[in-house]
FIGUDREN-647972 format. One record per residue (C-alpha): x, y, z; residue in three letters. Coordinates in steps of 0.1 Angstrom, whole numbers, plus 5000, padded with zeros to 4 digits. Layout:
<nudrens>
XYZALA/...
</nudrens>
This chain:
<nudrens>
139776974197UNK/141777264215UNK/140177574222UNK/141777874215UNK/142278124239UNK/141078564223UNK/144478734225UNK/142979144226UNK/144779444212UNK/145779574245UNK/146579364284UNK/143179314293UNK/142879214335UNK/142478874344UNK/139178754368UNK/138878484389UNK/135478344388UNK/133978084405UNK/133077774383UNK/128877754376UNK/126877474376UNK/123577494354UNK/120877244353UNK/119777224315UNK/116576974320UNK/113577124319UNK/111377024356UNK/109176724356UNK/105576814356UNK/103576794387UNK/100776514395UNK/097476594393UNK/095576764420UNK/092476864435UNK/092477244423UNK/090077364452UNK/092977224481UNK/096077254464UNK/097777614459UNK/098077684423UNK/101277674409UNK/103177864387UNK/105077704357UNK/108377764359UNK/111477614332UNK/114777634335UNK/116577824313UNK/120277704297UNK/122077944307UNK/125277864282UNK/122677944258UNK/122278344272UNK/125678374278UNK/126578294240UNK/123878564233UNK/125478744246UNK/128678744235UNK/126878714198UNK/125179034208UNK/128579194225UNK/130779134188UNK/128879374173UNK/129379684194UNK/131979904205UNK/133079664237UNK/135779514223UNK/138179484251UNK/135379374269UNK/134279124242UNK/137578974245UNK/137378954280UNK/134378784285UNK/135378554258UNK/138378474281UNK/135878394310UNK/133978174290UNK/136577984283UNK/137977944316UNK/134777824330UNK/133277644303UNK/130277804304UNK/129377824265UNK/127277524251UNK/128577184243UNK/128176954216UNK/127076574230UNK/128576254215UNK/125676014197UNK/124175784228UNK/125975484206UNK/129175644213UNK/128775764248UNK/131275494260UNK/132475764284UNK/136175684269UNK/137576044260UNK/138576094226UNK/141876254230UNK/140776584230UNK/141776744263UNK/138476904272UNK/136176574262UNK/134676414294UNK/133576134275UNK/129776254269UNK/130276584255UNK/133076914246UNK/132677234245UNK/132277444214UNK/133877704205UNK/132178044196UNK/133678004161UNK/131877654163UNK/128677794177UNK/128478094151UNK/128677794122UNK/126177574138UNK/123577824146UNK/123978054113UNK/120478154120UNK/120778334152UNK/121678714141UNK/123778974158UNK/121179174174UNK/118778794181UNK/118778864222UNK/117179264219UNK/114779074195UNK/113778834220UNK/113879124246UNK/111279304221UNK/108779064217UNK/108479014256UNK/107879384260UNK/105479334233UNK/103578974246UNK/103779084284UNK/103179504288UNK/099579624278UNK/099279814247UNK/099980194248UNK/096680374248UNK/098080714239UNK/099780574208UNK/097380344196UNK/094080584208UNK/096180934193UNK/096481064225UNK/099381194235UNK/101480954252UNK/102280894290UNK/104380754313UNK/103280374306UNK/103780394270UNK/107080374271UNK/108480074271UNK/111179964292UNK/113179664310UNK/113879784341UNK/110379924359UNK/109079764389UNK/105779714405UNK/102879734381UNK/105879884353UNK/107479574360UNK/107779254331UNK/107578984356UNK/104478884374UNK/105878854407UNK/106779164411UNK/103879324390UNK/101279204414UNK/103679284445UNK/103679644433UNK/099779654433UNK/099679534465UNK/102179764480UNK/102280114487UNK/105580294491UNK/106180634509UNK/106980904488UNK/110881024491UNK/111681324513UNK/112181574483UNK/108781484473UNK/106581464504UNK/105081814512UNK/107182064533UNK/108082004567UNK/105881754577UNK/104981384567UNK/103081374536UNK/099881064536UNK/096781064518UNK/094681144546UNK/096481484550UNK/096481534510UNK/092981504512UNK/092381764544UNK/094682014527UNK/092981964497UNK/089282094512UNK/090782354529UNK/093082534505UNK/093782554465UNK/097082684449UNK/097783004436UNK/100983214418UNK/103983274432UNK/104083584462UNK/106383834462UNK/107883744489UNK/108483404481UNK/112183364481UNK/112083184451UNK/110283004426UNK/110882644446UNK/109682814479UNK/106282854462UNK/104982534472UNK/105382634509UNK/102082844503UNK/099782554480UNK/096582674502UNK/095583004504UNK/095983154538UNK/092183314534UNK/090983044526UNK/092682834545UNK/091482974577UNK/087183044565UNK/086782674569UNK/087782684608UNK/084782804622UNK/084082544644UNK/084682654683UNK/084382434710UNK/084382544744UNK/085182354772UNK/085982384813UNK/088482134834UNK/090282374852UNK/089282614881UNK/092182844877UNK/094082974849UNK/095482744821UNK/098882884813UNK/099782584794UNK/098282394764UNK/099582214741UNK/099381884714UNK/100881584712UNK/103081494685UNK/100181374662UNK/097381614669UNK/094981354687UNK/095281494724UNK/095581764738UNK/098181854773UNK/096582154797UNK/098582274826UNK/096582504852UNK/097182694883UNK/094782434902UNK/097982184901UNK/096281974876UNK/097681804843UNK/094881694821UNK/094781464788UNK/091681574763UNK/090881424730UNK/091081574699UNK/088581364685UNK/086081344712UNK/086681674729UNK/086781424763UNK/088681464790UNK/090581104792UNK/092881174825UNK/093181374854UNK/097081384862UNK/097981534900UNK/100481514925UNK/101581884920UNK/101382074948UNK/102082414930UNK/101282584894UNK/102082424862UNK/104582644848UNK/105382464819UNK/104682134796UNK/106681894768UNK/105981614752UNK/108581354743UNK/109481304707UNK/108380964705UNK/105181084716UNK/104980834748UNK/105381074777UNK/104281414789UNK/106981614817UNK/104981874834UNK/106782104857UNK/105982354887UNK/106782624910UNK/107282324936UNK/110382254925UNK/109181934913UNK/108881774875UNK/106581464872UNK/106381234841UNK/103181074826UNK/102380854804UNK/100280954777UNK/097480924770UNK/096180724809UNK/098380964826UNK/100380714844UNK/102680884866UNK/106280754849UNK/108580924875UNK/109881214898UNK/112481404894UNK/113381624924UNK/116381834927UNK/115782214919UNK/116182414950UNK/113782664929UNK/109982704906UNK/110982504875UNK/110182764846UNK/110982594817UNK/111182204801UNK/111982024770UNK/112581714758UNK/115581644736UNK/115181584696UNK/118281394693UNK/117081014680UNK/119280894706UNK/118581094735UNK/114681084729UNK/113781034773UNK/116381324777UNK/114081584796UNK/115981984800UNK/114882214831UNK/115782544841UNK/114982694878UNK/114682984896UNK/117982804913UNK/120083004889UNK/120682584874UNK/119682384843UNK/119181994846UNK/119481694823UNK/117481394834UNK/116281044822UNK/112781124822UNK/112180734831UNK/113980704862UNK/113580884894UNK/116580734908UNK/118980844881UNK/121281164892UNK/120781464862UNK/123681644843UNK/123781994862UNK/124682314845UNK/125582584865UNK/127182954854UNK/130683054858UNK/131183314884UNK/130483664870UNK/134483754870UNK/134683474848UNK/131983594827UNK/133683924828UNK/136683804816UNK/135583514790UNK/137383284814UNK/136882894801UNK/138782734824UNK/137482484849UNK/135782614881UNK/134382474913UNK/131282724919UNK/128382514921UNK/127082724952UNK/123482884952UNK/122983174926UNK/122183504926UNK/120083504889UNK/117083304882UNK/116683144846UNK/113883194830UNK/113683014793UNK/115382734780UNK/115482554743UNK/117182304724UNK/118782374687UNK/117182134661UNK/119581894666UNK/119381824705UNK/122881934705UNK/123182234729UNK/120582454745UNK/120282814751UNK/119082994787UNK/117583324793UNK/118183484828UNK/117583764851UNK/121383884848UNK/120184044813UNK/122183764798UNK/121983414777UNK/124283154779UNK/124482864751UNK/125382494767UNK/126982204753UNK/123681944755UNK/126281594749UNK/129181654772UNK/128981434803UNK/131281464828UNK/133081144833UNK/135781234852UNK/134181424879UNK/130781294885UNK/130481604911UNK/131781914888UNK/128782084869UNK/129182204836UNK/129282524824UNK/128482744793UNK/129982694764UNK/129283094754UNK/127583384769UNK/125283654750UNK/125783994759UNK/123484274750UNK/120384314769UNK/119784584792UNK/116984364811UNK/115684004819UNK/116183744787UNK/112583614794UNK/111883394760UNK/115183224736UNK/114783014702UNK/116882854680UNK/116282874643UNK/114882544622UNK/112582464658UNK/109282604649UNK/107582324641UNK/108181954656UNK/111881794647UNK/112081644618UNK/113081304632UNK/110481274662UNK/108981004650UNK/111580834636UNK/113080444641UNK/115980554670UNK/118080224664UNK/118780334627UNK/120380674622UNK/122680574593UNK/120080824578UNK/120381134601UNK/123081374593UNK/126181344619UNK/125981654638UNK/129881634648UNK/131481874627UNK/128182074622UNK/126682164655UNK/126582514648UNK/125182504612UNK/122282704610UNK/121982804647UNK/120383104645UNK/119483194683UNK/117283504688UNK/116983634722UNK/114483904736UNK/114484114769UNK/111984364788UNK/114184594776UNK/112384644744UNK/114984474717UNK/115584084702UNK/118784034690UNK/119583714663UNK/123183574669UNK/124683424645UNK/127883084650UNK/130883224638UNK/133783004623UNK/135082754643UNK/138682864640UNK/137783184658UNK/135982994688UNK/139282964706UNK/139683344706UNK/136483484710UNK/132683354716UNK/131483084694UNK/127983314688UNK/128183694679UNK/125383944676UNK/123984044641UNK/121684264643UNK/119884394671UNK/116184414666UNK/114684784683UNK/110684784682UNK/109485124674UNK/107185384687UNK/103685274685UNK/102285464657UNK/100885874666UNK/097185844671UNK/095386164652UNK/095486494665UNK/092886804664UNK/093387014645UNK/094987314648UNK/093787524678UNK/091887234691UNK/092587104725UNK/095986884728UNK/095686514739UNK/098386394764UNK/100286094751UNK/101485894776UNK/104985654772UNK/103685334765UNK/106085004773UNK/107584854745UNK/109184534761UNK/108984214743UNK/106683934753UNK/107483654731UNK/109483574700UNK/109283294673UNK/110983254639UNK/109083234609UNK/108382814596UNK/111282944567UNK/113683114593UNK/113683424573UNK/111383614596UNK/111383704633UNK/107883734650UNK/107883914685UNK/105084034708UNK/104884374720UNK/103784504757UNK/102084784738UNK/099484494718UNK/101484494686UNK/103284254664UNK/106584324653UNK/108084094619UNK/112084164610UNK/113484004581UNK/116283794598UNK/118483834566UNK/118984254571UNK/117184264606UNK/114784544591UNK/111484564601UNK/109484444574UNK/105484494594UNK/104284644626UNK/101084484629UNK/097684594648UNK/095184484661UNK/094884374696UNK/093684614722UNK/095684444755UNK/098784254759UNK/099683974739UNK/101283664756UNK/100783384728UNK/102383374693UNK/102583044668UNK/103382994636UNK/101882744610UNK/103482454608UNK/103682384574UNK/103082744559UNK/105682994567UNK/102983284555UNK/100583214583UNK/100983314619UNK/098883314649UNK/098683564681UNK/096583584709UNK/095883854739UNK/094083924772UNK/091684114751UNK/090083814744UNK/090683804704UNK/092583564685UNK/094083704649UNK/095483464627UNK/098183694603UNK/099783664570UNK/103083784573UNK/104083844543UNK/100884084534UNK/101084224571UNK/097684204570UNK/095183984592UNK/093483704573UNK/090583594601UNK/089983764634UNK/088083534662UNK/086183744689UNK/086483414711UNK/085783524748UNK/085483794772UNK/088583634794UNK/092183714787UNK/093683434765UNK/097083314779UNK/098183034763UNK/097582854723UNK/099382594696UNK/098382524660UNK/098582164656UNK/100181984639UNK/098281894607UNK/097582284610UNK/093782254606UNK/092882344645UNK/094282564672UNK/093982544709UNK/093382834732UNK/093282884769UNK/091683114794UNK/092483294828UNK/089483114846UNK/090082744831UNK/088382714797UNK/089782564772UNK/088882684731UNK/089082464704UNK/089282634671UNK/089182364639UNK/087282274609UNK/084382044598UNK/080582104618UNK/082481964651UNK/080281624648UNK/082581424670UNK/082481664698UNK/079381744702UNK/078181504727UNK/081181654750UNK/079881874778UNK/080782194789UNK/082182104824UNK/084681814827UNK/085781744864UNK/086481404875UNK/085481354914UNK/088681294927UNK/090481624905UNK/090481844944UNK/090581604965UNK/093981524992UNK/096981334984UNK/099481155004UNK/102981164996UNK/105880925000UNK/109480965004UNK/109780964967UNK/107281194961UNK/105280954949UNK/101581014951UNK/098180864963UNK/094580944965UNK/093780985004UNK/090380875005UNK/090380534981UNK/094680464986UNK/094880464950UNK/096980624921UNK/095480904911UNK/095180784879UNK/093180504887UNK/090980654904UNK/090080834869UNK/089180484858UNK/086580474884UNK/085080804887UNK/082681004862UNK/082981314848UNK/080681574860UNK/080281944863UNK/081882174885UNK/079482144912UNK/080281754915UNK/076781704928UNK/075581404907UNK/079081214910UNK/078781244951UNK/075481094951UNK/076180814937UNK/079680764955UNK/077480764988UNK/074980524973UNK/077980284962UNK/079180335000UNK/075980265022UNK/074579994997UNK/078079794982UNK/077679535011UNK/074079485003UNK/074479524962UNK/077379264964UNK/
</nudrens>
């Protein structure tokens, strides 16, 4: 019998398919076993798959596919893939019959042939059999059946997976598995887990949309309620490891340590958990000016006025490397938030230079930046020069853009210069690099530089750095977004703004928008009329500090005279002048996952955490009698970290402070002032025991300042060790 090949209405494209094979027996069943050592099996049939594909078709002759109906009748044609009819086992004497596709046991059957010898199965016979294994294998739909309304899992479908799905495979895979949330769901700019869910969730509860909000979606940057967000920290901790000012503190990545820089050319490591003081980092033989921490949270870079940066591993405080090369005090560090550049460490010096280094290796030679002349700066001059002489400005601040791409300098020449963070120079090993644009404007020293979208951690800090199919190329997008505001003595900040790229050939690639001025402090009241006249004296109105709100659509700036200035980025207006501090104000934070909240600290000893868009303070902390210079919010945003001018550190969070209350006040380890020897390589050791320093941590205790009880025993251990051992 010749098959007869479906001629459609219209040219229909031929396919090439490989030829199927399909067992049709169904599998032997398995010998007996002893149920307690043999794994339990699932059954498992196979299934003819002629059979489905004859569905099928049966199912496809009904509907509107009938170009495609044709087609697939084609294919099953060519490959023979719809059921056979089987001579008689009398007549299988494997002698064909004459009819071309007869192999001697069996022929194929046409779908003619089929539909007449199965007159039962119906048109719409394979959603029937889809039906009733909805209806034998998903539970039954409470909100139907109970007259509730119905939810998600009453609706019946083919296609879910995990405990939605119809196979039990992947139903009890699903159970067993839990999936991260996409981006778009997870809870603004930070990861979203349950732990966190549930920490939020004590200290915070939603509320309406604010006025401020810039729209409707931007509501759920504010789910807890600044107020009372910030009644349940109340727990202070106070704590001593320094003998001299602590100009630097910071977290870790994650919120579980915490990094304090001091004048008594320490580095230390403290616990969030424990309020401990885990290591005792030296080798500095000047201030700490300035800390990072890597994005892969695995190092610490501390820097000093002894021209000197030193790498640690956190949290032991193993000394990684030494990186030597400034000719001037380091003032400024940060790591790169490039994926692929995560050990790529920035430095700017009072050399009037900015460094790139490998934070890993001391050996490696860093990328140097260095300023074109000033009569090339005069006369927008980009082409190559030879000036890598000593300068005549110090720099002061440096940052990275969100992307790690370039950086942005603040210097003593009232200007700031934007670099190009990936260019290497392989041609001339030797030849620095210079800016890619300078920002004119200030009348003073550029003493603090951001970029917008960096208030908080980077986004990809701790992500996988050998996959970035999922991180946005930055190639033809470096200057998206990068807002850079810039702030001076002079008493202004000014936001620049890129401009398009076909106008960088012409002019700078960054041009002023609106130059922030800070106001007159307001008039304090006068007598009346007749009375006697109080002199008001000028008071300065430089600018300490400046952030960008969480959002980027406010500009935060601390004022010489104690205030806080917020502009609206978008207009530069001044949308508060805030008050409340009686002395200078050196530290300013924002909240890292609320853009409303925002925190400021001053040498009057207060700390006032603000909501910006109210312009009012939500919680004011009468912390200490000492001048606070340094703070951070964490990460998870539930504690903050403050610093004093006589070594104290303050640790402002939530919860009764169970954890840390077996900490003591005084935290010096015996070895902290003791003398080091040096190497070539600047690489140091503990004079007394010829040890790393950091090992000698492992041996000593901690003890109060006085480190009486520690020395005792030391000279106990000394005079007895021969007799003890």
């Amino acid at each position: 019998m010749a098959l007869r090949k479906y001629i459609p209405s219209g040219d229909a494209p031929s396919v090439s398919m490989k030829p199927l094979s399909f067992s049709s027996r169904v599998h032997e069943k398995a010998q007996l076993a002893d149920p307690e050592t043999s794994p339990v099996v699932e059954p498992d049939v196979d299934i003819d798959l002629r059979e489905v594909y004859f569905l099928i078709m049966h199912f496809l002759s009904a509907g509107p596919c009938h170009r495609t109906y044709g087609q697939f009748w084609n294919e099953l044609l060519e490959h023979q893939l719809l059921p056979r009819r089987y001579h008689a086992w009398y007549s299988r004497n494997g002698e064909h019959s004459g009819d071309e596709n007869d192999n001697g046991l069996s022929f194929p059957l046409s779908y003619n042939k089929l539909v007449e010898r199965y007159p039962h199965i119906e048109k719409d016979h394979l959603v029937k059999l889809l039906k009733q294994l909805i209806l034998s294998t998903a539970p039954p739909a409470q909100g139907m059946s109970g007259g509730n309304a119905p939810n998600a899992a009453d609706v019946p479908t083919l296609l879910g997976s995990g405990s939605f799905s119809l196979l039990d495979h992947d139903r009890s895979e699903g159970s067993n598995k839990c999936e991260r949330p996409p981006g778009y769901m997870r809870w603004p700019h930070m990861r979203a887990d349950q732990v966190r869910g549930l920490s939020l969730r004590e200290i915070g509860g939603g509320f309406t949309r604010h006025h401020r909000a810039p729209s409707i979606r931007a509501a759920c940057y504010a789910i807890a309620k600044p107020s009372t967000m910030v009644q349940k920290m109340q727990n202070i901790k106070r704590l001593r490891g320094h003998r001299n000012a602590v100009y630097c503190a910071i977290f870790d990545r994650l919120g579980r340590y915490v990094i304090t820089g001091s004048d008594d050319r320490l580095v230390k490591i403290w616990s969030m958990d424990t309020a401990y003081c885990l290591a005792s980092c030296r080798g500095h033989e000047g201030d700490i000016t300035d800390l990072a921490v890597s994005s892969n949270n695995a190092l610490v870079a501390s820097s000093s006025n002894d021209c000197i940066i030193r790498v640690w591993r956190l949290p032991d405080g193993l000394p990684i490397s030494v990186l030597r090369g400034h000719a001037g005090a380091v003032t400024a560090i940060a790591f790169s938030p490039r994926p692929s550049s995560i050990y790529q460490l920035l430095s700017s010096s009072d050399d009037g230079t900015c460094r790139i280094w490998d934070a890993r290796y001391s050996q490696f030679s860093p990328r140097i930046y260095v300023p074109r002349p000033s009569d090339s700066v005069a006369g927008r001059n980009n082409g190559p020069s030879s000036n890598s002489g000593p300068q005549t400005h110090q720099i002061f601040c440096c940052a990275f853009n969100a992307n790690g791409t370039v950086f942005v300098t603040g210097s003593s020449d009232n200007l700031a210069r934007v670099w190009n963070a990936c260019k290497s120079n392989v041609d001339d090993s030797d030849q620095p690099n210079h800016e890619m644009d300078v920002l004119s404007g200030h009348e003073n020293d550029v003493n603090y530089v951001q970029f917008s979208g960096c208030a908080v951690a980077s986004r990809f800090s701790m992500a996988d750095t050998s996959k970035e199919e999922n991180i946005p190329k930055f190639k033809n997008s470096w200057f998206t977004h990068d807002y850079i505001v810039t702030c001076s003595r002079d008493g202004s900040a000014i936001i620049w703004i890129p401009r398009a790229r076909r106008s960088h050939g012409k002019v700078g690639r960054w041009t002023r928008a609106y130059h922030l001025k800070v106001p007159p402090p307001p008039m304090p009241p006068q007598p009346p009329r007749g009375g006697p006249r109080q002199r008001i004296l000028p008071t300065p109105r430089g600018v300490n500090m400046i952030v960008w709100s969480l959002d980027n659509r406010f500009v935060l700036a601390a004022i010489m005279d104690c205030r806080i200035c917020v502009w609206n980025a978008a207009d530069g207006s001044l949308v508060h002048s805030l008050t409340g501090h009686s002395e200078s104000t050196y530290v300013l934070d924002v909240h890292p996952f609320n853009p409303r909240i925002a925190m400021s600290a001053g040498y009057d000893g207060k700390t006032i955490v603000w909501d910006i868009w109210e312009g009012t303070p939500i919680r004011i902390y009468e912390i200490a009698r000492f001048k606070l210079v340094d703070g951070k919010f964490s990460p998870d945003g539930t504690s903050i970290i403050l610093s004093d001018d006589v070594g104290q550190l303050y640790i402002l969070n939530t919860g009764q402070g169970e954890s840390q209350k077996d900490a003591k006040y005084d935290q010096f380890f015996l070895g902290d002032y003791r003398p080091l020897i040096q190497d070539t390589h600047g690489n140091a050791l503990d004079q007394e025991t010829q040890l790393v320093p950091y090992r000698r941590n492992m041996q000593d205790l901690l003890c109060d300042s006085s480190l009486s009880f520690p020395i005792t025993l030391t000279l106990i251990w000394f005079l007895y060790k021969d007799v003890i051992l």
